[in-house]
C-alpha positions in Angstrom: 14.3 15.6 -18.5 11.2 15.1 -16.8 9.7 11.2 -17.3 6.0 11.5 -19.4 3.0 10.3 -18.1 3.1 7.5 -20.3 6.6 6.3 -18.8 5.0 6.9 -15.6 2.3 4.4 -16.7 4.6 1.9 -17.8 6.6 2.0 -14.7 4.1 1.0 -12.2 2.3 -1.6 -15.1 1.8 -5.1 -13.4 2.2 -3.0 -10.0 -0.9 -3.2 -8.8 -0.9 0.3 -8.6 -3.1 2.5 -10.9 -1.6 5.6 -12.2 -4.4 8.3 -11.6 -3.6 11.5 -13.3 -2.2 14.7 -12.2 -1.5 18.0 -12.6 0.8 21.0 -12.9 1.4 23.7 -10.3 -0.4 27.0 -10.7 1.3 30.3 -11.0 2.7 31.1 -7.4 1.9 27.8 -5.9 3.8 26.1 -3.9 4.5 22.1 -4.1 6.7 20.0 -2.0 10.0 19.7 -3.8 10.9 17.3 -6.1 14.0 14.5 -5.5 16.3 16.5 -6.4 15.3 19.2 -4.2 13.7 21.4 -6.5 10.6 23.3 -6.6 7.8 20.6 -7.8 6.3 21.3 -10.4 3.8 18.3 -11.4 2.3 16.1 -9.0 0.7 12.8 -10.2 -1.2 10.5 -8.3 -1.2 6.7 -7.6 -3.5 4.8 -5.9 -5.8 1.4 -6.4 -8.9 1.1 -8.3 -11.6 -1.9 -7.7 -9.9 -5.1 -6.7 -6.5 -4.9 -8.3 -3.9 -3.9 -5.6 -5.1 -7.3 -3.6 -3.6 -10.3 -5.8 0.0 -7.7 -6.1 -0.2 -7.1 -2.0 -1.0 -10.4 -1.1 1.9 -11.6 -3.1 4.4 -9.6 -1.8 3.1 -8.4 1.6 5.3 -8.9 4.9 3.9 -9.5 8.1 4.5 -6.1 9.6 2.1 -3.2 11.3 0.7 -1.0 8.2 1.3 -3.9 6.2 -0.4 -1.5 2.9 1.5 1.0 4.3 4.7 -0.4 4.2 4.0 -2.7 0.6 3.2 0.4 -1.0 6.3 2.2 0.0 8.7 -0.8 -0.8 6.7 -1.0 -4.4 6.3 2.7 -5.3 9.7 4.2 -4.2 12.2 2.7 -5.9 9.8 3.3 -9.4 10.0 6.5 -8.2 13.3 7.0 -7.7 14.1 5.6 -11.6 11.5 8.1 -12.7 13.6 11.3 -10.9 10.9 11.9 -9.0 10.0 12.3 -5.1 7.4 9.9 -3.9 4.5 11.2 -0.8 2.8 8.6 0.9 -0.3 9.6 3.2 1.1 8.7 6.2 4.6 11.0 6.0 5.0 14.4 8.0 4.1 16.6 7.5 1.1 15.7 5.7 0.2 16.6 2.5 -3.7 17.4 0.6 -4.4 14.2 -0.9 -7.7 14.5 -1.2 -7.5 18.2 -2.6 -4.9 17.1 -5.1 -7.2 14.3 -5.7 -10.1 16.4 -7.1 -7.5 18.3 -9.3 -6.3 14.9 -10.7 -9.6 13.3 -11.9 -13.6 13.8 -11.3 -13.8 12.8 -8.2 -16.3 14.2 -5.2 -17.1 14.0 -2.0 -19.9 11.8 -1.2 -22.0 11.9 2.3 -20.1 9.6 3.9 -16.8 11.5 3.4 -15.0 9.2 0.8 -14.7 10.8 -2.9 -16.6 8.8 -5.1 -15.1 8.2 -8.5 -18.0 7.6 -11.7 -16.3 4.7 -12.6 -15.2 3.5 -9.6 -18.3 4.5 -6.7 -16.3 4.6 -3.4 -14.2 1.4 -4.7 -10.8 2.9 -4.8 -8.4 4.6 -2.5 -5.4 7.4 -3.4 -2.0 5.7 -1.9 0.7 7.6 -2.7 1.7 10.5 -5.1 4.8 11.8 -7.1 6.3 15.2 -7.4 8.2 15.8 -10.2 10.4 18.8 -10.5 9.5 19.8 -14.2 6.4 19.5 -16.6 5.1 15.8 -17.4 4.0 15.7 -21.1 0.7 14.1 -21.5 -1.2 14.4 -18.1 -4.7 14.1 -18.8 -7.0 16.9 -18.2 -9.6 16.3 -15.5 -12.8 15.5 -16.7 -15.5 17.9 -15.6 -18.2 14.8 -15.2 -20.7 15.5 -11.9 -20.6 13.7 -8.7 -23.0 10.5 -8.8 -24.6 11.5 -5.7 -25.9 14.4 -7.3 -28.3 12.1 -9.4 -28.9 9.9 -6.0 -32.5 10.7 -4.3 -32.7 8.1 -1.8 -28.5 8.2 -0.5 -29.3 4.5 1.0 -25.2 5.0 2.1 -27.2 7.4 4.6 -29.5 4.4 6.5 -27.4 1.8 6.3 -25.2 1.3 9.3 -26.2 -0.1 12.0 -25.3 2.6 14.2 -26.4 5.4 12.2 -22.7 6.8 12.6 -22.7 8.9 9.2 -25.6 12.0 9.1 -24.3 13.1 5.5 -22.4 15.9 7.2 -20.4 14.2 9.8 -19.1 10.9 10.7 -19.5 9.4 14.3 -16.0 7.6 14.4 -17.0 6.6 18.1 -20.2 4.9 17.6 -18.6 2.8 14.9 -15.4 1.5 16.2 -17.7 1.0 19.2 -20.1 -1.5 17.6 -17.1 -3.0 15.5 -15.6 -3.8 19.3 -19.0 -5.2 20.2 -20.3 -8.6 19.9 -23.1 -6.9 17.5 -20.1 -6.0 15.2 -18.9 -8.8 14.3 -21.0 -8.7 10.0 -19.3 -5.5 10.0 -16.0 -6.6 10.2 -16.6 -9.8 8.2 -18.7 -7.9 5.3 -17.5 -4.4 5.6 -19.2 -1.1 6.0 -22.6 -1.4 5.6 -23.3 2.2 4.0 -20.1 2.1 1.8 -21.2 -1.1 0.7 -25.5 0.2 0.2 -23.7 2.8 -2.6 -25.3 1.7 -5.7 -22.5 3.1 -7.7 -20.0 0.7 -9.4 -21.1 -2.6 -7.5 -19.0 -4.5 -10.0 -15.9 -2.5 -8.4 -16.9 -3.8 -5.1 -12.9 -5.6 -3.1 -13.2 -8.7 -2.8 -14.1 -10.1 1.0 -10.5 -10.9 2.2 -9.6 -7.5 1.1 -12.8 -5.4 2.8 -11.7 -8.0 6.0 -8.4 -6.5 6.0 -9.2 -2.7 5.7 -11.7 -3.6 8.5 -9.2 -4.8 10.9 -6.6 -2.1 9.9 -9.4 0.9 10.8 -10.2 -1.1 14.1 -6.0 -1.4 15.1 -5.9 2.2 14.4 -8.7 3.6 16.8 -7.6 1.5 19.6 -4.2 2.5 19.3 -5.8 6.0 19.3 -7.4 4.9 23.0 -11.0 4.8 24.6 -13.2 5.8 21.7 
């Protein structure tokens, strides 16, 4: 039998990892299969919310590239595994529609800088891995049809704030950012964090703490210079 959303919830409690709804195929669609190899049928997402994967991570992190990466995996899969289900990270080929599942999951949006925003949450949170189970899960909560914060947001100060102007609300300049995080102008940026995800008004109290922001900082930095000039 498939586990219910509450066990789900129980399983990952004291985790560090938030249990963030989920949903059930439609008619015709197809999901990646479940562990046991067949058709999936429910998806459910995990992820962090505000400040509470750091003091887990911290605790039990190895000193590894993708450290996050590699924590999640080691904390998530065998959970998932007890539960009979399949777990997805982000990362694994082929890759897989987070951030669509996402918005079927729970009210989330795309803001202008390209994040989804949460109500609760503002741009505080992050989806980090999701499991596929291969029948119905009782008691998946139905996504809430609340609006998009930015909707109600005239002046978008997320819009002004970097340095570098690297976000124009439609696009993200990826070059002109990891270029001034390089610089020797970069340096509050990688200390602080993103200036315009951090000028969101939404959900301040949400805000990771610095050591956190420091390390998500360094990670995005790693990742473009692996990816070359640029």
């Amino acid at each position: 039998m498939t586990a219910a959303y509450a066990e789900i919830r129980a399983a990952f409690a004291g985790t560090g990892i938030a249990v963030r709804g989920g949903f059930h195929a439609l008619p015709g669609e197809q999901l990646p299969a479940a562990a046991n190899g067949s058709p999936g049928c429910a998806v459910v997402l995990l992820g962090n919310v505000g400040p509470g994967l750091w003091p887990a991570f911290e605790a039990g992190r190895r000193d590894e590239d993708d450290a996050l990466d590699g924590w999640t995996k080691q904390t998530v899969d065998p959970i998932a595994a007890r539960l009979g289900a399949r777990a997805l990270h982000p990362s694994d080929k082929p890759y897989q529609p987070f951030q669509r599942w996402a918005q079927r999951a729970e009210a989330v949006h795309p803001s202008p800088l390209g994040l989804l925003i949460h109500p609760e949450h503002g741009l505080w949170h992050a989806y980090r891995a999701a499991l596929v189970l291969g029948g119905p899960v009782e008691g998946v909560p139905q996504r809430s049809p609340r609006p998009s914060p930015c909707d109600a947001c005239a002046e978008k100060p997320c819009l002004s704030a970097c340095p570098v102007g690297a976000f124009g609300g439609t696009s993200y300049d990826v070059v002109a950012c990891a270029g001034h995080l390089r610089s020797h102008e970069g340096p509050d940026c990688m200390t602080l964090g993103c200036r315009a995800r951090d000028a969101c008004p939404v959900a301040r109290d949400r805000r990771y703490e610095s050591a956190q922001i420091h390390f998500h900082m360094q990670a995005f930095l790693r990742s473009r210079n692996k990816a070359g000039p640029g």
